[in-house]
N, C-alpha and C positions, 0 to 999 in steps of 0.2 A: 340771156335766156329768158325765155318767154312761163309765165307759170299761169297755174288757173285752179281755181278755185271748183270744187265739186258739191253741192248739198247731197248729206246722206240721211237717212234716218235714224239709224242705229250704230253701234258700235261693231256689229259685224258686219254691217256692207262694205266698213271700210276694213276690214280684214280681208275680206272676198276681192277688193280690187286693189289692195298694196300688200307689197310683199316687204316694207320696210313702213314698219307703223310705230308713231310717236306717242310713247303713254305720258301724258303732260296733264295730270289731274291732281286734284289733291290727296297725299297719303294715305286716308281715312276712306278714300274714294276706290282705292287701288284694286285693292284684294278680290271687290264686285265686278268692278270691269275686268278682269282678266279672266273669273271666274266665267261670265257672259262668252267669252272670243275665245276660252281654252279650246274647245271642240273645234271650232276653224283652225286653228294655229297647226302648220306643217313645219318640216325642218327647212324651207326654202321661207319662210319668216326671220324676217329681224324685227327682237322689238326694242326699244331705244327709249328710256325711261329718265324721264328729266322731275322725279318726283323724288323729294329729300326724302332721307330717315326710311325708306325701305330697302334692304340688301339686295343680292341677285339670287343669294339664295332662297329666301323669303319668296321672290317672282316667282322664283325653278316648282317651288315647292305647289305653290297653288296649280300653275299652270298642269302640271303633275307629267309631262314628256321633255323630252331631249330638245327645246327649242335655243335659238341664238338670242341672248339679252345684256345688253349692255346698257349699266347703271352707267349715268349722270349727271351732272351738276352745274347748269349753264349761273354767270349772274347777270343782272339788268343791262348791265353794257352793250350783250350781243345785239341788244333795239340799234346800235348805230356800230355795231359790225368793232368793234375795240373791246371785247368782252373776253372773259375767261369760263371755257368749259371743260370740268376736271371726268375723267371716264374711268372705268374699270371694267373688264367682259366678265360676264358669265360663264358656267363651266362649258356648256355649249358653243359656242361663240368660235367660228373660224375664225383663221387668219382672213380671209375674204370677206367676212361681215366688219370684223374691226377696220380694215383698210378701207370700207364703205363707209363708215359712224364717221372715219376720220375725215375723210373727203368731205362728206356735209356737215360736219363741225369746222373745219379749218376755217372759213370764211367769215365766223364769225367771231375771229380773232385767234386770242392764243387757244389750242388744244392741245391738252396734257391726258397721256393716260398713266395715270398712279402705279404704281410699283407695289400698292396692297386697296384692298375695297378701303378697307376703314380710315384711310386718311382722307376718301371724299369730305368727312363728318368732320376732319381738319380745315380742311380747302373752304369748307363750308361758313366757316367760321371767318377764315382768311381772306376770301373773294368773294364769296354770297351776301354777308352780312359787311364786309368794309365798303362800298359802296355806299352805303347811308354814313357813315363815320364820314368818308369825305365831302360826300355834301354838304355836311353839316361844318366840315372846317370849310370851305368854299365859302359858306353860310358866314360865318364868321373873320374869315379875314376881309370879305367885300364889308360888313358891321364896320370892322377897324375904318378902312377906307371910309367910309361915311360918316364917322364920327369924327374924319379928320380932315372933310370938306370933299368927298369926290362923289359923284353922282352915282347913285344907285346901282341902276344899269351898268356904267363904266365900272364901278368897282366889282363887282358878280362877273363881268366877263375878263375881266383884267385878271382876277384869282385864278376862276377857270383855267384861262392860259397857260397862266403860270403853274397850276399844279399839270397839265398836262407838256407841257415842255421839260419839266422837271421829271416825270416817270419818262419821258421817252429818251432824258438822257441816262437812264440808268438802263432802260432798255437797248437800246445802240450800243452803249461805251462800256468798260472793260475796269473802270473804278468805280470802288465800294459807293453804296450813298454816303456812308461818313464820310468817306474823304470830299467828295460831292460837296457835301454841308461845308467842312472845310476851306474848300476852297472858295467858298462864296466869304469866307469870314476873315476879314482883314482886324492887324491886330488896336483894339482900344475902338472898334467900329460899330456901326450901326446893325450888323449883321448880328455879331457878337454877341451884343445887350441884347436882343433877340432872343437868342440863342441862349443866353443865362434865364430870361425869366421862364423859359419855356420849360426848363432844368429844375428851376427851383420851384417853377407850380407842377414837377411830376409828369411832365408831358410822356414819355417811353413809357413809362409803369403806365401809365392810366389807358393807353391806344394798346399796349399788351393785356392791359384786364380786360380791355372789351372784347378783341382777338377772342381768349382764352375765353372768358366767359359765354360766347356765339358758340364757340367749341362744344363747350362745354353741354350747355344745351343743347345742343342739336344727339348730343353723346346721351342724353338723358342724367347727366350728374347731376348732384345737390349743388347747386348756387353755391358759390362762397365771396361773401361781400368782404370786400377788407376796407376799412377806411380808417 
């Protein structure tokens, strides 16, 4: 498919000529733009909000009519189409507007629509925010390699790899990742010792604090550090 780009001036020209418009702005941003395009907005509108920490009802409310809105939550992945975008509709929201969000969401990657709003603010925690956590173990196991004589480069793309082979066999196949882990781990091996120091430096507990914690915050909760 061929696509193209339009200059507009304002936020309502591109109301005036789509009838599926993307509120992709920051939170603090939201409430004024919607306010600006409520008077255009018809019920032949979709509007498709990839902006964290505001509900659909919060959108309904300012908007102040019966429009189609469907909350959100893409993470950085969808840039190379392996991305996860978690959804939820609006009270408005056909079955024909959700079957539309779904069609141009599916492309970039997996598309889930939750079973309640408020697990987005889970998801968010899960899939928005682990992204960075795995870069940073990428980050770290290419570290090991070069501390152990492998080239920079080779070692960064060799982790890479590896953590991407590894999710796609849990994605494909039909065994737990423990067992997964398992089977990689032969007994008195090199897999193993691995496997123990990872255990005894608190590896689960510390990649579920952060989980929890991203959660948590996006929840607006009191922090709670444990150490």
């Amino acid at each position: 498919k061929q696509w193209y780009q339009r200059r507009v001036r304002d936020n309502c020209e591109i109301v005036r000529q789509c009838s599926v418009v993307f509120i992709a702005v920051k939170p603090h941003i939201l409430p004024e733009v919607l306010k600006q395009v409520a008077p255009l907005l018809t019920p032949d509108h979709l509007l498709i909000s990839v902006a964290n920490m505001v509900t659909n009802q919060q959108m309904e409310e300012i908007i102040g009519k019966p429009i189609g809105v469907m909350r959100t939550l893409p993470n950085t992945p969808v840039k190379v189409r392996s991305g996860v975008v978690v959804a939820f509709p609006g009270t408005h929201c056909t079955l024909d507007q959700i079957q539309l969000c779904t069609t141009l969401m599916e492309p970039l990657g997996l598309f889930s629509i939750l079973p309640s709003e408020h697990l987005i603010d889970v998801a968010s925690g899960l899939c928005g925010s682990s992204p960075a956590f795995l870069f940073m173990m990428v980050d770290a196991m290419a570290d090991a390699g070069v501390r152990m004589g492998l080239p920079r480069g080779v070692a960064v793309n060799l982790a890479a790899q590896t953590m991407e082979g590894s999710a796609k066999m849990v994605l494909q196949g039909n065994e737990h990742p423990i067992q997964l882990a398992n089977n990689v781990c032969s007994p008195g091996g090199t897999t193993i010792e691995g496997v123990y120091r990872l255990h005894r430096a608190g590896f689960k507990g510390t990649i579920m604090d952060a989980v929890i914690g991203a959660c948590e915050k996006t929840q607006g909760k009191e922090m709670r550090y444990n150490y």
